[in-house]
PyMOL Python script that loads the backbone (N, CA, C, O; Angstrom):
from pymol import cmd

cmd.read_pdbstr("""\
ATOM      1  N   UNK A   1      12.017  -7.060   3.717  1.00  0.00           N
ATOM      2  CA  UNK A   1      11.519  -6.591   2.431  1.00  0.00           C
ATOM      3  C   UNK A   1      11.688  -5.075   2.406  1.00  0.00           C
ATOM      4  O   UNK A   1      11.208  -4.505   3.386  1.00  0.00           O
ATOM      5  N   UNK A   2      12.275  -4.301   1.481  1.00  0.00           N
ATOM      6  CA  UNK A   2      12.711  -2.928   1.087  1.00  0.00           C
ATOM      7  C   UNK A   2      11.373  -2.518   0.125  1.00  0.00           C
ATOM      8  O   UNK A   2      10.418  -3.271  -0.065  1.00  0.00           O
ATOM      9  N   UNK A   3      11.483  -1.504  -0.294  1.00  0.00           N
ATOM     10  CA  UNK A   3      10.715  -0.829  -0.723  1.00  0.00           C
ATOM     11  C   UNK A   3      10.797  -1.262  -2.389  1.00  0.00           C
ATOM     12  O   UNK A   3       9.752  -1.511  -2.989  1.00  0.00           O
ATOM     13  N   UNK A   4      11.861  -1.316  -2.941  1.00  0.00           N
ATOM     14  CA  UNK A   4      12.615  -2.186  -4.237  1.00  0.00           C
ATOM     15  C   UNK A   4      12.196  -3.351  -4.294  1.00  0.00           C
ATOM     16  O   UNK A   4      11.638  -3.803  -5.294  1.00  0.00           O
ATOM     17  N   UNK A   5      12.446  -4.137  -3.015  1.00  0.00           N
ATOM     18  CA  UNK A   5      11.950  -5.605  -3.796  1.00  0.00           C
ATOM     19  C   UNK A   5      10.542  -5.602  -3.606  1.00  0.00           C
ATOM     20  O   UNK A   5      10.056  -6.515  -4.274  1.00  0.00           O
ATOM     21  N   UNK A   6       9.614  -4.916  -2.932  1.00  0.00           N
ATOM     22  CA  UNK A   6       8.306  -5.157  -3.107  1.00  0.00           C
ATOM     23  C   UNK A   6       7.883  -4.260  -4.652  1.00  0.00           C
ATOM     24  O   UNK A   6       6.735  -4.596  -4.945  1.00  0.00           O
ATOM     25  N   UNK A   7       8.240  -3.620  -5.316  1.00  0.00           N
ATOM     26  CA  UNK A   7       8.125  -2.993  -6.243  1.00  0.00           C
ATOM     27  C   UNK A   7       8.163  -3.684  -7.388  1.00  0.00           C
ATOM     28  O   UNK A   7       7.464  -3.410  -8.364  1.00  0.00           O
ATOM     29  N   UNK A   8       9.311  -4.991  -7.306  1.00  0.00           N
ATOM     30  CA  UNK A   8       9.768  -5.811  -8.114  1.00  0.00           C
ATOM     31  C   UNK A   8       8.511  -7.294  -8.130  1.00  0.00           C
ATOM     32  O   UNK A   8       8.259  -7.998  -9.108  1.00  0.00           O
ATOM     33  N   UNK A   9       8.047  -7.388  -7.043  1.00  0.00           N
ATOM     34  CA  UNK A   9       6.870  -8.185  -6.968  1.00  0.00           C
ATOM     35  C   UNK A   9       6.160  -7.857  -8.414  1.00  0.00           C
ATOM     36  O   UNK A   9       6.331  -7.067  -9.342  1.00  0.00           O
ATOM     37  N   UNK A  10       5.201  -8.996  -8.041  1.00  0.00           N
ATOM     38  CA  UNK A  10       3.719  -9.331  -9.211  1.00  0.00           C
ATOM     39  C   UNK A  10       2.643  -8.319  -8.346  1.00  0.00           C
ATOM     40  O   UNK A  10       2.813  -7.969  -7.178  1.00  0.00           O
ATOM     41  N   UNK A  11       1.806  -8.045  -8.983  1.00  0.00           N
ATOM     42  CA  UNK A  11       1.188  -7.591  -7.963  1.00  0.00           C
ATOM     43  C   UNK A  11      -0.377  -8.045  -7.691  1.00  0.00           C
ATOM     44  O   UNK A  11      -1.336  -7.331  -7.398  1.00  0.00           O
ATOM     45  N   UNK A  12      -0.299  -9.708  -7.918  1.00  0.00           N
ATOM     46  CA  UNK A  12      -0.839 -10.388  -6.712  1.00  0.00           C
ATOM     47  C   UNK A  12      -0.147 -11.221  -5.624  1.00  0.00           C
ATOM     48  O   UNK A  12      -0.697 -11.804  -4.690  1.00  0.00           O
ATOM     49  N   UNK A  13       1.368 -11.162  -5.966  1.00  0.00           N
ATOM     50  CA  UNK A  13       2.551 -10.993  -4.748  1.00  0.00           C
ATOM     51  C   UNK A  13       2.526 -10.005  -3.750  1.00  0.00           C
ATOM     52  O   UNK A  13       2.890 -10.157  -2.583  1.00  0.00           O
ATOM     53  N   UNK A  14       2.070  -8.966  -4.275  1.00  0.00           N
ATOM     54  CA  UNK A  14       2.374  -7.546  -3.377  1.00  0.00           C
ATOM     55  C   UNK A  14       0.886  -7.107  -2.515  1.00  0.00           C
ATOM     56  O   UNK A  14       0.921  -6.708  -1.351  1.00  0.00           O
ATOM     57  N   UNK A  15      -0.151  -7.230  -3.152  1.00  0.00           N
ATOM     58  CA  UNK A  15      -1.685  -7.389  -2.251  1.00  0.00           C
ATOM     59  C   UNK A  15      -1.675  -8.898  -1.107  1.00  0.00           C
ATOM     60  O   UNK A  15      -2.199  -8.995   0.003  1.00  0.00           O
ATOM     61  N   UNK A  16      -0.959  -9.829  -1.805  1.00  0.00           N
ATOM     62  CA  UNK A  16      -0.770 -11.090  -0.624  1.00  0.00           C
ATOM     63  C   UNK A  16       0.316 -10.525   0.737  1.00  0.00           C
ATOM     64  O   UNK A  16       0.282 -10.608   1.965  1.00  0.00           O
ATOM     65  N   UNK A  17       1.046 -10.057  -0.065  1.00  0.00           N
ATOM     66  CA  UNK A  17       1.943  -9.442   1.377  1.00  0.00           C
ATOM     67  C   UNK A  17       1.480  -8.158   2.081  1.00  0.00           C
ATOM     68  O   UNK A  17       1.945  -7.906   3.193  1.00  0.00           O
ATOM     69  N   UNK A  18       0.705  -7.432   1.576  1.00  0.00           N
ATOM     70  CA  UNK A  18       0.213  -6.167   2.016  1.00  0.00           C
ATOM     71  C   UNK A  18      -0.618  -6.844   2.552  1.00  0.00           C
ATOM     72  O   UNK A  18      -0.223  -6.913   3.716  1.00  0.00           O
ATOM     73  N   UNK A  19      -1.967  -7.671   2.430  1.00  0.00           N
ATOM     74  CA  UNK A  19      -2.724  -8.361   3.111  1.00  0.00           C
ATOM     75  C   UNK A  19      -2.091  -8.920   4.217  1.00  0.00           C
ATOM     76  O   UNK A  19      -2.258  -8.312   5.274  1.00  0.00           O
ATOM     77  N   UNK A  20      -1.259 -10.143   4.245  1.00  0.00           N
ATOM     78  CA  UNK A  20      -0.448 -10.309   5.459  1.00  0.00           C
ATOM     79  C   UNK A  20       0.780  -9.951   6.519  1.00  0.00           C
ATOM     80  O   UNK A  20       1.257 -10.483   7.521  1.00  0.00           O
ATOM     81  N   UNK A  21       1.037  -8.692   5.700  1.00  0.00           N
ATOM     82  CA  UNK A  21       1.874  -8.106   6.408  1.00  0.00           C
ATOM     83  C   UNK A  21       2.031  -6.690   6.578  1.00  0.00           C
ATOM     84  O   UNK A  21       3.081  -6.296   7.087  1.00  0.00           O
ATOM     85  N   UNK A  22       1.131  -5.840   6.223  1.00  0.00           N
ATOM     86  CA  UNK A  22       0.441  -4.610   6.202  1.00  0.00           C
ATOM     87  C   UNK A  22      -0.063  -3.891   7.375  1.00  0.00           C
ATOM     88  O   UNK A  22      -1.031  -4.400   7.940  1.00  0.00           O
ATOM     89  N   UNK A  23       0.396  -2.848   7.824  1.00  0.00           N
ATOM     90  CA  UNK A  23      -0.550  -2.671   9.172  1.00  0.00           C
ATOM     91  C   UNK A  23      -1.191  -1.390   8.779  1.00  0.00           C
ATOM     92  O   UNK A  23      -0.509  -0.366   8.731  1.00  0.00           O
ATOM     93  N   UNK A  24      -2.571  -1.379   8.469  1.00  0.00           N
ATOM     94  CA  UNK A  24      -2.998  -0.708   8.340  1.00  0.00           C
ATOM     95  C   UNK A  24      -3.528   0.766   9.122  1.00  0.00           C
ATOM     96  O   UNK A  24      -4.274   0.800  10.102  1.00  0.00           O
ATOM     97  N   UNK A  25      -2.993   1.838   8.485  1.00  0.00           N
ATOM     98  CA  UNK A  25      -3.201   3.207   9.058  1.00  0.00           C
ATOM     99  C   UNK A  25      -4.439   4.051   9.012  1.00  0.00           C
ATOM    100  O   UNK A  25      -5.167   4.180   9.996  1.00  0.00           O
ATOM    101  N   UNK A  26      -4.631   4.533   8.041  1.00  0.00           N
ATOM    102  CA  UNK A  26      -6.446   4.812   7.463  1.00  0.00           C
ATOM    103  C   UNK A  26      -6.764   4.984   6.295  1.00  0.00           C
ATOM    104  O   UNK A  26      -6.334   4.047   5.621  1.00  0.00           O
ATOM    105  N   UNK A  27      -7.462   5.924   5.530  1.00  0.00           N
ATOM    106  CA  UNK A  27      -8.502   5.584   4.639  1.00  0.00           C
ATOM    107  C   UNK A  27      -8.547   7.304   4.301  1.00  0.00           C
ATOM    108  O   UNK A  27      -8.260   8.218   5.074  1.00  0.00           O
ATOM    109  N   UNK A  28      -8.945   7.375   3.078  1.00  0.00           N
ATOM    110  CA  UNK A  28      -9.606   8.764   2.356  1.00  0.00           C
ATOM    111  C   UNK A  28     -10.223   8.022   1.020  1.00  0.00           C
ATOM    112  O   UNK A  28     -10.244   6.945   0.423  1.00  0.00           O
ATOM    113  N   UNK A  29     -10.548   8.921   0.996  1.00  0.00           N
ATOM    114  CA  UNK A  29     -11.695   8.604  -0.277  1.00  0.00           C
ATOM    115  C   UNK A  29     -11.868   9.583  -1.431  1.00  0.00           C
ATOM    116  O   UNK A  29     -12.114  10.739  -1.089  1.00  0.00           O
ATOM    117  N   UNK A  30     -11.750   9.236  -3.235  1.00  0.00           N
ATOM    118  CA  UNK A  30     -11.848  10.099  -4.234  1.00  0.00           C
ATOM    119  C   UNK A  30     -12.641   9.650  -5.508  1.00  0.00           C
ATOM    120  O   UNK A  30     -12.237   8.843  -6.345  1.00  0.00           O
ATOM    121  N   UNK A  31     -13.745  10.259  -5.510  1.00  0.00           N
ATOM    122  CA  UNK A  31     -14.347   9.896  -5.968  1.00  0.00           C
ATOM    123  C   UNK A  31     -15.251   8.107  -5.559  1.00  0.00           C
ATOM    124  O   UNK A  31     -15.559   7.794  -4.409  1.00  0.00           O
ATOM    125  N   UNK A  32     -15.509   7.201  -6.793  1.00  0.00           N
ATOM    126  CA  UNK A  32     -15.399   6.212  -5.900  1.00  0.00           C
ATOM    127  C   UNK A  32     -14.450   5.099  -5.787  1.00  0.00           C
ATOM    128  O   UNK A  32     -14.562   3.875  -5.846  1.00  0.00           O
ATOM    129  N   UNK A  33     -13.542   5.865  -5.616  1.00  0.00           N
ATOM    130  CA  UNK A  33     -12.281   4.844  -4.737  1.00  0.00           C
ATOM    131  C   UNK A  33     -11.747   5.339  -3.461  1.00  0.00           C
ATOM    132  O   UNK A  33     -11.142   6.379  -3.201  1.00  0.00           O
ATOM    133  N   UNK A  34     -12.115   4.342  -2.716  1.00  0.00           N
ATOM    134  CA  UNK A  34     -11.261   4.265  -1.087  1.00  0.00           C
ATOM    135  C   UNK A  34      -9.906   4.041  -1.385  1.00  0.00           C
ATOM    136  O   UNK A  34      -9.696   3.134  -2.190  1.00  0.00           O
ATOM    137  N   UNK A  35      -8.799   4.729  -0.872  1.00  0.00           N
ATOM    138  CA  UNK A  35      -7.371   4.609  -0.597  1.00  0.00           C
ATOM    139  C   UNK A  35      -7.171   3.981   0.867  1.00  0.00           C
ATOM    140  O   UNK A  35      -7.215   4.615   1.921  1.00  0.00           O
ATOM    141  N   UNK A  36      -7.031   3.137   0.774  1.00  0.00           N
ATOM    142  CA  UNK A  36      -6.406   2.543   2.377  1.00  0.00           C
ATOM    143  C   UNK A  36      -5.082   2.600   2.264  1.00  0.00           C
ATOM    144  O   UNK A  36      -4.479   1.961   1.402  1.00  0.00           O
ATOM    145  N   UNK A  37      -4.265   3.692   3.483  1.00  0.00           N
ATOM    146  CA  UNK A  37      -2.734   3.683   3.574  1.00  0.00           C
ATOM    147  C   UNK A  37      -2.889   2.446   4.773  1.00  0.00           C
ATOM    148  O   UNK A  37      -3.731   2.261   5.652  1.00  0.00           O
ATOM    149  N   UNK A  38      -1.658   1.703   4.363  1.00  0.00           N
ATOM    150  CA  UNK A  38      -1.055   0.711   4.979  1.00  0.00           C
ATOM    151  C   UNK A  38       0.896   0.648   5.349  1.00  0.00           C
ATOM    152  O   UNK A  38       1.816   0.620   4.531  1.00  0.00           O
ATOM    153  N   UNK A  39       0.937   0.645   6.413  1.00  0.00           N
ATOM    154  CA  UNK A  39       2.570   0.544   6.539  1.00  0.00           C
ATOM    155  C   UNK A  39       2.826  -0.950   6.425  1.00  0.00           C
ATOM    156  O   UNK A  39       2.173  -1.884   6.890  1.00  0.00           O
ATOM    157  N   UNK A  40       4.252  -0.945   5.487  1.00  0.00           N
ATOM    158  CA  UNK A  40       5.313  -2.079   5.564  1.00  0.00           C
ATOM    159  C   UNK A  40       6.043  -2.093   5.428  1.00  0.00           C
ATOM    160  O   UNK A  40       6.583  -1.764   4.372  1.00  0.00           O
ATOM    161  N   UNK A  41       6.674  -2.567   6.618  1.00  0.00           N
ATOM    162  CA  UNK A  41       8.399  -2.613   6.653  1.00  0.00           C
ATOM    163  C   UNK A  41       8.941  -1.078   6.949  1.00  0.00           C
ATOM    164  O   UNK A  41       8.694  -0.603   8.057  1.00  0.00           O
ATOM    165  N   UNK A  42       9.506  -0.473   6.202  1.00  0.00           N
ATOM    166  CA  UNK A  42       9.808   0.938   6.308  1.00  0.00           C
ATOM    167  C   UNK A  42       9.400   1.758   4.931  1.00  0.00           C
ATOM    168  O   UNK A  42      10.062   2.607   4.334  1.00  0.00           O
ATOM    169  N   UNK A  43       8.213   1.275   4.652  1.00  0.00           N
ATOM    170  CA  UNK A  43       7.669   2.500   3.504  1.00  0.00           C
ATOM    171  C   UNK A  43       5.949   2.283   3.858  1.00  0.00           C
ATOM    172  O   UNK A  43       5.429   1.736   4.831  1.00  0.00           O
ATOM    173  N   UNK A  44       5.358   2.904   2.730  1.00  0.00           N
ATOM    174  CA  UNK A  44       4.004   3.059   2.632  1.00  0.00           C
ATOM    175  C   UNK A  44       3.385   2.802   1.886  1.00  0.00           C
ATOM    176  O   UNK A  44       3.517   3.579   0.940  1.00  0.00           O
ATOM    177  N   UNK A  45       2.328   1.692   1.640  1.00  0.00           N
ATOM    178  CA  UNK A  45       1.559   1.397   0.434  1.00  0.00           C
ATOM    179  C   UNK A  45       0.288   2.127   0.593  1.00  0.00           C
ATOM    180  O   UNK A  45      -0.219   2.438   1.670  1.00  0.00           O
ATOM    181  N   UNK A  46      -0.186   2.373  -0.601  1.00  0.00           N
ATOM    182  CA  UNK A  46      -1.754   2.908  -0.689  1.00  0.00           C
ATOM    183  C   UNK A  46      -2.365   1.762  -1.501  1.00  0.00           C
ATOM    184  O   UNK A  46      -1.882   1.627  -2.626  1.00  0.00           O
ATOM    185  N   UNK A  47      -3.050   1.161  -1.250  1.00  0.00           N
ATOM    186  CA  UNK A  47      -4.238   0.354  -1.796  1.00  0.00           C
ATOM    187  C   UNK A  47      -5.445   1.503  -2.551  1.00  0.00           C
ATOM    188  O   UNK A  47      -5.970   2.469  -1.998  1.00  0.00           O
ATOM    189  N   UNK A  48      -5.609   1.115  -3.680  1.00  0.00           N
ATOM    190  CA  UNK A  48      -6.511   2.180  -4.662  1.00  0.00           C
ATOM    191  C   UNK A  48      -7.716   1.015  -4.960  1.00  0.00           C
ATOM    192  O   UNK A  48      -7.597  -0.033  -5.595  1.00  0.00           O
ATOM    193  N   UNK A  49      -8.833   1.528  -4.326  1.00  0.00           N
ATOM    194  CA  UNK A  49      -9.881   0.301  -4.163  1.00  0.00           C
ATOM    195  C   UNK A  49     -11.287   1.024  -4.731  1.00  0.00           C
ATOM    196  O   UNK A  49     -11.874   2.007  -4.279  1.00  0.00           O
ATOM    197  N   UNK A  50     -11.617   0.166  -5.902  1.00  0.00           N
ATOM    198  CA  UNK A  50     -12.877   1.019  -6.516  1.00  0.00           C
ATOM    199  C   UNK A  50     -14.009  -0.125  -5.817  1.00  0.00           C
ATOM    200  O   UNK A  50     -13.928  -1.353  -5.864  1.00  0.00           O
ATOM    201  N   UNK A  51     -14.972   0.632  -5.228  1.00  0.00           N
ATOM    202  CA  UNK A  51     -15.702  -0.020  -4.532  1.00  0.00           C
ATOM    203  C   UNK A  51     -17.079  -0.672  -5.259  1.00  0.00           C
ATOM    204  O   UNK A  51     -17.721  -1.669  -4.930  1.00  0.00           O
ATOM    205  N   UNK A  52     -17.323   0.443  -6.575  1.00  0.00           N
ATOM    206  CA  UNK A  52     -18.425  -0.303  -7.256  1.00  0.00           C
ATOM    207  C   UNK A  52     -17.893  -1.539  -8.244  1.00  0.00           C
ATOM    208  O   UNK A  52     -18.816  -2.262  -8.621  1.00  0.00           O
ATOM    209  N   UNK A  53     -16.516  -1.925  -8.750  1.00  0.00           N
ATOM    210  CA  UNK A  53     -16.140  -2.841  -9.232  1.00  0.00           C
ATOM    211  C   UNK A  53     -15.558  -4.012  -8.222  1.00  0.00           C
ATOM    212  O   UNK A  53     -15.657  -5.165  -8.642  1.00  0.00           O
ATOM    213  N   UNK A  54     -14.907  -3.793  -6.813  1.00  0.00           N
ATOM    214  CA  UNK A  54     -14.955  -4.417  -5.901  1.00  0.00           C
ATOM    215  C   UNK A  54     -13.635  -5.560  -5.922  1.00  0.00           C
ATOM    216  O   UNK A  54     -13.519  -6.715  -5.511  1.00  0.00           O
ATOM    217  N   UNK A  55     -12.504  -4.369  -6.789  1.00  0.00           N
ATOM    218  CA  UNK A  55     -11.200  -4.775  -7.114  1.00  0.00           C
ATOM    219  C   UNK A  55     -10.654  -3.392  -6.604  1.00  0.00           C
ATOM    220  O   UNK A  55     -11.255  -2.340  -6.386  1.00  0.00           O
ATOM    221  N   UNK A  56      -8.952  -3.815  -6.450  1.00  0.00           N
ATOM    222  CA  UNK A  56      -8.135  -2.745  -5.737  1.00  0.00           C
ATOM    223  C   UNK A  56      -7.667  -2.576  -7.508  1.00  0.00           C
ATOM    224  O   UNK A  56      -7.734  -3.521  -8.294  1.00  0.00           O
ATOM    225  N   UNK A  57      -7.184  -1.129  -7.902  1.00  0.00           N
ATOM    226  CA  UNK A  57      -7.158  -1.275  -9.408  1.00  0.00           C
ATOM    227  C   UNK A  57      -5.732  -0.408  -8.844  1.00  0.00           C
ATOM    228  O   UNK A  57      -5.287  -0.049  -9.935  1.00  0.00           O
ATOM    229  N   UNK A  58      -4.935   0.039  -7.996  1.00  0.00           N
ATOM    230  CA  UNK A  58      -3.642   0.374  -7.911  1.00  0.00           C
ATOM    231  C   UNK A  58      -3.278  -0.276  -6.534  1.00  0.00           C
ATOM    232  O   UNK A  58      -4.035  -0.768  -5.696  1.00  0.00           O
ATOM    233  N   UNK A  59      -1.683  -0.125  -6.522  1.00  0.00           N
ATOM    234  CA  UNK A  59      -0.930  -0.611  -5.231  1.00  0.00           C
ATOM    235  C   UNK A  59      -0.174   0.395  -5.574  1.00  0.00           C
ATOM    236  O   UNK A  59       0.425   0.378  -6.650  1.00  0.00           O
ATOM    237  N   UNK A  60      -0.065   1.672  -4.509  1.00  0.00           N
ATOM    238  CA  UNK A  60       1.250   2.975  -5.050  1.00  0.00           C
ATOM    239  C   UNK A  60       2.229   3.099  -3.077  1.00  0.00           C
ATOM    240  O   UNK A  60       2.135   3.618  -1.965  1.00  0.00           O
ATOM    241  N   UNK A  61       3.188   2.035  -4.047  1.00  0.00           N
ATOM    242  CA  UNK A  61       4.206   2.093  -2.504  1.00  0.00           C
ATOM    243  C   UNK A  61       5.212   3.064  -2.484  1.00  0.00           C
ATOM    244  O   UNK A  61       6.075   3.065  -3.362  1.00  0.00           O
ATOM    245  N   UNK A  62       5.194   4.221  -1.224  1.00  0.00           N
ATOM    246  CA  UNK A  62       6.126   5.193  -1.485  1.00  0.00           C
ATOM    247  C   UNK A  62       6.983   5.118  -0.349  1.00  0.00           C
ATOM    248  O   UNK A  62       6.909   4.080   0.309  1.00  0.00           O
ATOM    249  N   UNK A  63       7.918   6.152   0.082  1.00  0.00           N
ATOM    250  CA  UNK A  63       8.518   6.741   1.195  1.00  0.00           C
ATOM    251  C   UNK A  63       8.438   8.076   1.707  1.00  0.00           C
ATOM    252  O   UNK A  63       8.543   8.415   2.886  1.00  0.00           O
ATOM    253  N   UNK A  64       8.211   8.911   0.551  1.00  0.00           N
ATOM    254  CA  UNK A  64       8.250  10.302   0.756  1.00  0.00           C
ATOM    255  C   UNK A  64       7.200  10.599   1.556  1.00  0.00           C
ATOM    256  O   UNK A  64       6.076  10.127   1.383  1.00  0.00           O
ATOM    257  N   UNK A  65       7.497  11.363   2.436  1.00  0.00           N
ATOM    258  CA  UNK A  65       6.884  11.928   3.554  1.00  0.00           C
ATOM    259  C   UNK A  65       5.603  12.909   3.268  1.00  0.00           C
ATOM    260  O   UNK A  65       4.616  12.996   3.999  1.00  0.00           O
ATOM    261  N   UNK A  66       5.847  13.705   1.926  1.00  0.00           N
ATOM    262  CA  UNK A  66       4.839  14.516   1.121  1.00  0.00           C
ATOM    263  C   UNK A  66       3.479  14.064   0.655  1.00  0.00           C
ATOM    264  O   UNK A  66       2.403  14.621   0.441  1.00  0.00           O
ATOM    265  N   UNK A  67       3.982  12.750   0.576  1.00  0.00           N
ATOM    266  CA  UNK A  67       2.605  11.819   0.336  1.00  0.00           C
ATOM    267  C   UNK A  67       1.576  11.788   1.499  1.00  0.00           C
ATOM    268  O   UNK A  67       0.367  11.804   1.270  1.00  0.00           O
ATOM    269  N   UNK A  68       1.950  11.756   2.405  1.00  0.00           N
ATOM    270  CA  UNK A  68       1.426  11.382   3.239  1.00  0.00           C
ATOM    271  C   UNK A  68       0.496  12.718   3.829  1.00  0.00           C
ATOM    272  O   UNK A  68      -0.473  12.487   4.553  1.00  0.00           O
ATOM    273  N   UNK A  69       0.826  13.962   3.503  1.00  0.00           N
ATOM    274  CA  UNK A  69      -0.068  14.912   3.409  1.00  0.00           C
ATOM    275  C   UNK A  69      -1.297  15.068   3.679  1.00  0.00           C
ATOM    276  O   UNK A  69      -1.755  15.635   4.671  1.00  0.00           O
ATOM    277  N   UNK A  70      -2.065  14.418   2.535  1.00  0.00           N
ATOM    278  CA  UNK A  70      -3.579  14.200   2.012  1.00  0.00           C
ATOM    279  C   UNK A  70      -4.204  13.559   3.105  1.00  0.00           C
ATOM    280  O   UNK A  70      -5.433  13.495   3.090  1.00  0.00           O
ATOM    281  N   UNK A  71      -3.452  12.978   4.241  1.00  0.00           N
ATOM    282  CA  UNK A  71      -3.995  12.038   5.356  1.00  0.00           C
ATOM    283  C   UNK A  71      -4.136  13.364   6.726  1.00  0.00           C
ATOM    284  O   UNK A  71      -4.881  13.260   7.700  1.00  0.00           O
ATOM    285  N   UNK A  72      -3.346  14.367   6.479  1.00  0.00           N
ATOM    286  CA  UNK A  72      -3.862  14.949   7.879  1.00  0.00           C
ATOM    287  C   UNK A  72      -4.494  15.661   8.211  1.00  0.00           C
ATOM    288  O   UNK A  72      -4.421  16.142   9.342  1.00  0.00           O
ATOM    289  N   UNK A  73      -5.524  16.057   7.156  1.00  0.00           N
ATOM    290  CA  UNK A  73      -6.603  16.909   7.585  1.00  0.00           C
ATOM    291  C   UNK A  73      -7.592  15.860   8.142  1.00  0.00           C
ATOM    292  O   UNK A  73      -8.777  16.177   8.250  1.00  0.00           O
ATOM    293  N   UNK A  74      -7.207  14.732   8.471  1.00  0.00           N
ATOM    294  CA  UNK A  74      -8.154  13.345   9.119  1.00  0.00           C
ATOM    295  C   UNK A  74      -7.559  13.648  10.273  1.00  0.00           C
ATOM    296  O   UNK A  74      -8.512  14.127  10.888  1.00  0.00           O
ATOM    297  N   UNK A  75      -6.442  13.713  11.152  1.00  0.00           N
ATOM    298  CA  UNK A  75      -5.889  13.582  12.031  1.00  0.00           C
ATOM    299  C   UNK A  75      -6.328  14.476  13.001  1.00  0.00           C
ATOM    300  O   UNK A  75      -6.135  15.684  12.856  1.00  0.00           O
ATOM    301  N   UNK A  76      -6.990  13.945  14.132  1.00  0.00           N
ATOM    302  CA  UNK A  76      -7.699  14.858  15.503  1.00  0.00           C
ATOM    303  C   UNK A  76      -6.941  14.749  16.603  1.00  0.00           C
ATOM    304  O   UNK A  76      -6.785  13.648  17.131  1.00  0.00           O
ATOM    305  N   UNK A  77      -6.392  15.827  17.075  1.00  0.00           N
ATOM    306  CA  UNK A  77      -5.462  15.078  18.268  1.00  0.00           C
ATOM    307  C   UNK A  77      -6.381  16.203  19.616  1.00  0.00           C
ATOM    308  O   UNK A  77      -6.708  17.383  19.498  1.00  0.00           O
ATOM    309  N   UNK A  78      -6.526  15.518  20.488  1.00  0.00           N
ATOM    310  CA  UNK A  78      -7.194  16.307  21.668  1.00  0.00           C
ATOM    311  C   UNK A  78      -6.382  16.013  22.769  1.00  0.00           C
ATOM    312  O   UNK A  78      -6.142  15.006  23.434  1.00  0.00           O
ATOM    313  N   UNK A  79      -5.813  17.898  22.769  1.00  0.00           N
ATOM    314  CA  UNK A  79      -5.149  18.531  23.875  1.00  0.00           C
ATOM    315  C   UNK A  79      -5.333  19.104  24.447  1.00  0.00           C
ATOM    316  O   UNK A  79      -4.494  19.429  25.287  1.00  0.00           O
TER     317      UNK A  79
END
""", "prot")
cmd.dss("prot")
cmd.show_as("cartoon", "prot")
cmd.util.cbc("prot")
cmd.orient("prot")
């Protein structure tokens, strides 16, 4: 699966495969929605999850490396 044909999915096609085939990386939070980044295949989905309605209300699958930004002020590495 490419980044195209998951794009081309339904997207309760694309939460079923992100659910089972997703490996999940971590989490930030805006406002009240949790973003869970998840890798698949060779790109990146973000799950957009509003927690007081208790539905994911986006699926934003990218590649660009820029995205991935917003995730490393989480990242602790001890050297």
């Amino acid at each position: 699966m490419n980044l195209y044909q998951y794009i081309a999915l339904s997207n309760d096609a694309k939460s079923q495969l992100l659910w089972e085939q997703g490996i999940y990386v971590m989490n930030r939070f805006e406002d009240d929605l949790a973003i869970n980044l998840y890798m698949l295949s060779d790109f990146y989905v973000e799950a957009w999850y509003n927690q007081n309605s208790n539905k994911i209300v986006k699926l934003r699958p990218f590649r660009s490396l820029n995205l991935l930004e917003t995730y490393l002020n989480q990242i602790k590495l001890n050297i």
